[in-house]
C-alpha positions in Angstrom: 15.1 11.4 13.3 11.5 12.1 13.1 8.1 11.6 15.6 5.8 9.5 14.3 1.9 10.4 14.5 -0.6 9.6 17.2 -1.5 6.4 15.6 1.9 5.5 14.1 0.1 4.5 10.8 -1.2 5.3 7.4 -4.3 6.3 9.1 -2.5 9.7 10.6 -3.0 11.1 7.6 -6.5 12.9 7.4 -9.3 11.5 5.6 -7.3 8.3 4.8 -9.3 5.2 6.0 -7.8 1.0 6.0 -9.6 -2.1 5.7 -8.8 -5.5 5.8 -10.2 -9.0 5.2 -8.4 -12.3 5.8 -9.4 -15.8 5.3 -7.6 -18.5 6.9 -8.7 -21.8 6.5 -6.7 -24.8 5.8 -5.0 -24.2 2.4 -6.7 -20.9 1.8 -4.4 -18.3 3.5 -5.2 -14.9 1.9 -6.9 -11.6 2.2 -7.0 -8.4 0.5 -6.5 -4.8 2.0 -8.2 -1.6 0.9 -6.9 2.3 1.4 -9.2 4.6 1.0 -7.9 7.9 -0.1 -10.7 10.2 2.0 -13.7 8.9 3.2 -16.6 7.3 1.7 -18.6 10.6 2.7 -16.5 12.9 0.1 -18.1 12.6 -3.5 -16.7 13.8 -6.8 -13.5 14.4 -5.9 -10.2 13.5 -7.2 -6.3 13.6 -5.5 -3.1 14.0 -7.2 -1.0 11.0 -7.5 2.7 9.5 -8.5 4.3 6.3 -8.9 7.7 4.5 -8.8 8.6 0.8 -9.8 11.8 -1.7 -9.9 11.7 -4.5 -11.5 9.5 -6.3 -13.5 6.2 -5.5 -12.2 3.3 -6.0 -13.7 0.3 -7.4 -12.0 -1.6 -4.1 -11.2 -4.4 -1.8 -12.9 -5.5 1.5 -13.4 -2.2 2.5 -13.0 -1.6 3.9 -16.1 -4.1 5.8 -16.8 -3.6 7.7 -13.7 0.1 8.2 -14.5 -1.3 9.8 -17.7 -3.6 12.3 -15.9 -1.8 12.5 -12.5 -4.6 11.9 -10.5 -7.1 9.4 -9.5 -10.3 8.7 -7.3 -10.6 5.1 -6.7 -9.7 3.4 -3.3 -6.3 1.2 -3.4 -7.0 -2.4 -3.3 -3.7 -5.5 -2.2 -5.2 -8.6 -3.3 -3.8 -11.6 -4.2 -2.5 -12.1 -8.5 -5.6 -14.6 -8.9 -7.9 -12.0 -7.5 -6.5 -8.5 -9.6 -9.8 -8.9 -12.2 -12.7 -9.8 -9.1 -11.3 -6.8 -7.4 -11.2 -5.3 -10.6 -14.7 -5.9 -11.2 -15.8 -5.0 -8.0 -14.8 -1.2 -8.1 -16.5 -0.6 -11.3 -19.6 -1.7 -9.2 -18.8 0.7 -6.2 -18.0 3.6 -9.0 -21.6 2.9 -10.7 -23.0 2.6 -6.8 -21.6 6.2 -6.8 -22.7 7.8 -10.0 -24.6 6.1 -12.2 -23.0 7.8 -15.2 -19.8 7.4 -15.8 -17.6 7.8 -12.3 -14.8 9.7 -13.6 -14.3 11.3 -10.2 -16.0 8.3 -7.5 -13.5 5.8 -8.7 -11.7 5.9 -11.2 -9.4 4.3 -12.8 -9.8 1.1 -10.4 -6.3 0.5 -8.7 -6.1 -2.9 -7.8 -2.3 -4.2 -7.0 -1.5 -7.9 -7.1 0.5 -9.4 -4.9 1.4 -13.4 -5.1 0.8 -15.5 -2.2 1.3 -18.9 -3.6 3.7 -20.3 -0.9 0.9 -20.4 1.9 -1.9 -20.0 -0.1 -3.7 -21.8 -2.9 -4.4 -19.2 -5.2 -6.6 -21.6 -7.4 -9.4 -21.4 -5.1 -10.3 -17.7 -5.2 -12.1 -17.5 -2.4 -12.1 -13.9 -2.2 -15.6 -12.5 -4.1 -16.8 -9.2 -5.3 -19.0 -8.8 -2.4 -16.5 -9.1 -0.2 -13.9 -6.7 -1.9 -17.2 -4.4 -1.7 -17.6 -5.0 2.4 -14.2 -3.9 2.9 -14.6 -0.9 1.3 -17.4 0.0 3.7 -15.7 -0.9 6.4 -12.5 0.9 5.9 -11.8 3.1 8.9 -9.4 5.8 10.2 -9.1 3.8 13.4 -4.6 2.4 13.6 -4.6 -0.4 10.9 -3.7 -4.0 11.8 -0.5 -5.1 11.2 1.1 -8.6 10.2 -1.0 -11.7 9.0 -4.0 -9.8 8.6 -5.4 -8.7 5.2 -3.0 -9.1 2.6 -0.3 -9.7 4.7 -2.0 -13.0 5.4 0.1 -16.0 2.9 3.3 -13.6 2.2 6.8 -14.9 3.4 10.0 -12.7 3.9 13.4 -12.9 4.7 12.7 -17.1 5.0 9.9 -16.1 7.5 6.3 -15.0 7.9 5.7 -11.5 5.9 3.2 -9.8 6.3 1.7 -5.8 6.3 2.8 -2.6 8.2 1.7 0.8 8.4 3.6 3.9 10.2 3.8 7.6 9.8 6.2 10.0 10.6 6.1 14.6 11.0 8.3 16.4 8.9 8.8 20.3 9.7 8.7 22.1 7.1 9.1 26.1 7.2 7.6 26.0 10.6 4.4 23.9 9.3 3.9 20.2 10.4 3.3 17.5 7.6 2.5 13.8 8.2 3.4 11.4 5.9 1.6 7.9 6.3 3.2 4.2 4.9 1.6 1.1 4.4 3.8 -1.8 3.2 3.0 -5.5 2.0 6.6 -7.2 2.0 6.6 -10.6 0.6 10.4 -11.7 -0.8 13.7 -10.7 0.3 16.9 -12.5 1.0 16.5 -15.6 3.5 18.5 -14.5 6.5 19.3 -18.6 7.1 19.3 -21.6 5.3 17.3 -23.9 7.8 14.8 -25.6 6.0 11.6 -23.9 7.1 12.8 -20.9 5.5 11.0 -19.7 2.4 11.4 -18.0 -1.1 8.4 -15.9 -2.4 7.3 -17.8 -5.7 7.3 -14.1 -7.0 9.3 -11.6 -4.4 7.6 -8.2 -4.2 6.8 -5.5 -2.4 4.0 -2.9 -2.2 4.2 0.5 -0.6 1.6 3.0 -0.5 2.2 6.3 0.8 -0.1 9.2 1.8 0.8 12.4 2.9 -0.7 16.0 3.9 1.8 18.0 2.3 1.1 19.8 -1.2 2.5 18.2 -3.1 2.1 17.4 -7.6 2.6 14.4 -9.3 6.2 15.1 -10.1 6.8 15.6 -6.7 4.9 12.3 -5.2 6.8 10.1 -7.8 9.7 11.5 -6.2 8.4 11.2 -2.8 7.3 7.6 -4.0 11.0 6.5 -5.2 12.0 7.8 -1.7 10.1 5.5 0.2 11.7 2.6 -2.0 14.6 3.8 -1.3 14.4 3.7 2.6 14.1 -0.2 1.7 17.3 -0.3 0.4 19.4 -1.0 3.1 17.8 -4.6 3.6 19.0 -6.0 0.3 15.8 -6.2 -1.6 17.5 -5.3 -5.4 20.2 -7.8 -4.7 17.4 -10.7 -4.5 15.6 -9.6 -6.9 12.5 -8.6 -5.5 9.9 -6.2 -7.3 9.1 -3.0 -5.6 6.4 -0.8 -6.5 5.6 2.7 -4.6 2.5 4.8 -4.9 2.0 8.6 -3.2 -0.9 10.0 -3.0 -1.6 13.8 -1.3 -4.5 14.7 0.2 -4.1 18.4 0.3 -4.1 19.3 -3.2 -7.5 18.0 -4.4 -10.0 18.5 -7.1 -13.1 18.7 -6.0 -16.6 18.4 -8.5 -14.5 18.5 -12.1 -17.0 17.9 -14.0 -19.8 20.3 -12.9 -19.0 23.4 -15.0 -17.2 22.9 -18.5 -14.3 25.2 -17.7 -13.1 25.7 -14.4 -9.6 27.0 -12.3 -8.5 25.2 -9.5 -6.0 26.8 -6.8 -3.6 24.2 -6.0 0.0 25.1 -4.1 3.1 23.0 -3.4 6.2 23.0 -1.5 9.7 24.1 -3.4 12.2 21.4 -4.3 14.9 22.9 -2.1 12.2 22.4 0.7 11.4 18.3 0.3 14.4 16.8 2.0 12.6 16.3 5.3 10.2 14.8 3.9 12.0 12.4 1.7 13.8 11.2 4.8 10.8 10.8 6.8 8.9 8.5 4.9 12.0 6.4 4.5 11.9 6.4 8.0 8.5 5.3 7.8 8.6 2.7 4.9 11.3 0.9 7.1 9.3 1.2 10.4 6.5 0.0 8.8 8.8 -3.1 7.2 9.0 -3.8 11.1 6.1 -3.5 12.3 4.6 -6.1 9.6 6.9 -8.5 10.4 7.1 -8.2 14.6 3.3 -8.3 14.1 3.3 -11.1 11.8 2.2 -14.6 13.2 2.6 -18.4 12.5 0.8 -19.8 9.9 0.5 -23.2 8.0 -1.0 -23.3 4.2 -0.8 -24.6 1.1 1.0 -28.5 1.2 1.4 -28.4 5.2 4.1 -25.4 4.8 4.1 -23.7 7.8 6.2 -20.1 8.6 7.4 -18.6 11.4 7.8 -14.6 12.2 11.6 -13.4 11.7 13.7 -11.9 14.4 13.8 -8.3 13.2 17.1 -7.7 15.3 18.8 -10.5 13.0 17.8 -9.1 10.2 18.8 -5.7 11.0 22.7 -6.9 12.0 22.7 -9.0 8.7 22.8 -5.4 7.2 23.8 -3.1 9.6 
């Protein structure tokens, strides 16, 4: 229904950057992603955000307290569960790299999703360090993200297969005016489309989507546009097994820019009406699903943890098990 953008990713939307880091050696079969909300150049600013969970998820930070206020400054960080707190750790140094008071708007609160890998990868190890959380960061770019086994799409399985991540973006016309909404999506869980014995159950089936978009919108509205992108998911049976899914939606239009410079200070901020959000509700289901395919086509073989060893899906079986 919709075009996608130039780079068909999360990227498409201006001033959002993506890097990964994978490790993949022997039973260490991990990584961690990073989304940077606008670029490392911007300081003291802050973007309005909203949030959307099912199921019993848990293994994330920050997130609270920027439910509470509505907005947030810190770059998004999909690690592994074993490696929430050195991720954690290591944006409270890259906030006090950025203001060496207190970095209400450089990054803050720390967002840090976890995510677990167990099946391929041995999570014991933590191989993953503050430094390096730190040297993705820096090396996040606007350039169209990887997709598959890279980053933290590295050790998760889906469907029985290989998981792995996906970014895509689609345009949504609104009133004449052109907004891009941007999806990235770590799947790991989901029904096993066979019963063959290399298939493969997540140890903890969940599945992280993070949205961006250019259109105005407030946090009401991006928890909305957050439950949306879930809800593109539905069709491939991910409440029936189970699975946790937690959506975030960020928008980079209606910003907040040096807070904390005067004591008192108004800030012109606009949005589209309600009776105006359909299109873009449907586009970044559209996108949440493309980007559900293009982690797993992208996705490659790999062999972890015990000898266990995955295969990509076929994306055309999974779509007639629930067309």
């Amino acid at each position: 229904m919709f075009t996608s953008g130039p780079k068909n990713c999360l990227t498409d939307v201006s001033g959002v950057h993506v890097g990964h880091s994978t490790l993949a050696e022997g039973e260490v079969q991990t990584g961690l992603t990073v989304i940077l909300p606008y670029p490392l150049s911007q300081r003291n600013r802050k973007l309005f955000i909203g949030s959307f969970a099912h199921g019993n998820w848990n293994e994330w930070t920050g997130l609270h307290v920027a439910q509470d206020f509505g907005t947030f400054s810190s770059p998004i960080v999909l690690c592994n569960a074993t490696t929430v707190g050195i991720a954690y750790d290591a944006l409270i140094t890259f906030g006090h790299q950025r203001d060496p008071g207190l970095p209400i708007d450089n990054a803050w609160p720390p967002l840090v999703i976890g995510i677990d890998d167990g099946y391929l990868n041995d999570q014991r190890q933590r191989r993953i360090t503050h430094d390096e959380v730190l040297r993705t960061i820096r090396e996040a770019t606007n350039a169209p993200a990887l997709c598959g086994s890279v980053g933290i799409g590295r050790g998760l399985c889906a469907f029985g297969g290989k998981g792995g991540v996906g970014a895509a973006s689609r345009v949504a016309n609104i009133a004449n005016v052109n907004y891009t909404v941007g999806a990235m999506l770590a799947a790991n869980g989901g029904q096993t489309l066979t019963s063959e014995i290399n298939s493969a159950s997540s140890l903890s089936s969940s599945f992280a989507l993070i949205i961006a978009t250019d259109a105005p919108l407030l946090p009401e509205t991006l928890r909305q546009l957050a439950e949306a992108g879930l809800r593109g998911l539905d069709k491939f049976g991910l409440a029936e097994s189970g699975a946790q899914q937690l959506a975030l939606a960020f928008s980079t239009t209606n910003v907040i820019d040096n807070a904390f410079e005067e004591r008192f200070q108004l800030f012109s901020e606009r949005w589209l009406a309600h009776e105006q959000l359909s299109p873009l509700f449907n586009a970044v289901a559209e996108a949440a699903r493309e980007a559900l395919r293009k982690g797993l086509q992208s996705a490659e073989p790999v062999t972890g943890r015990k000898g266990r060893r995955l295969q990509p899906i076929a994306w055309q079986r999974l779509i007639k098990k629930y067309e």
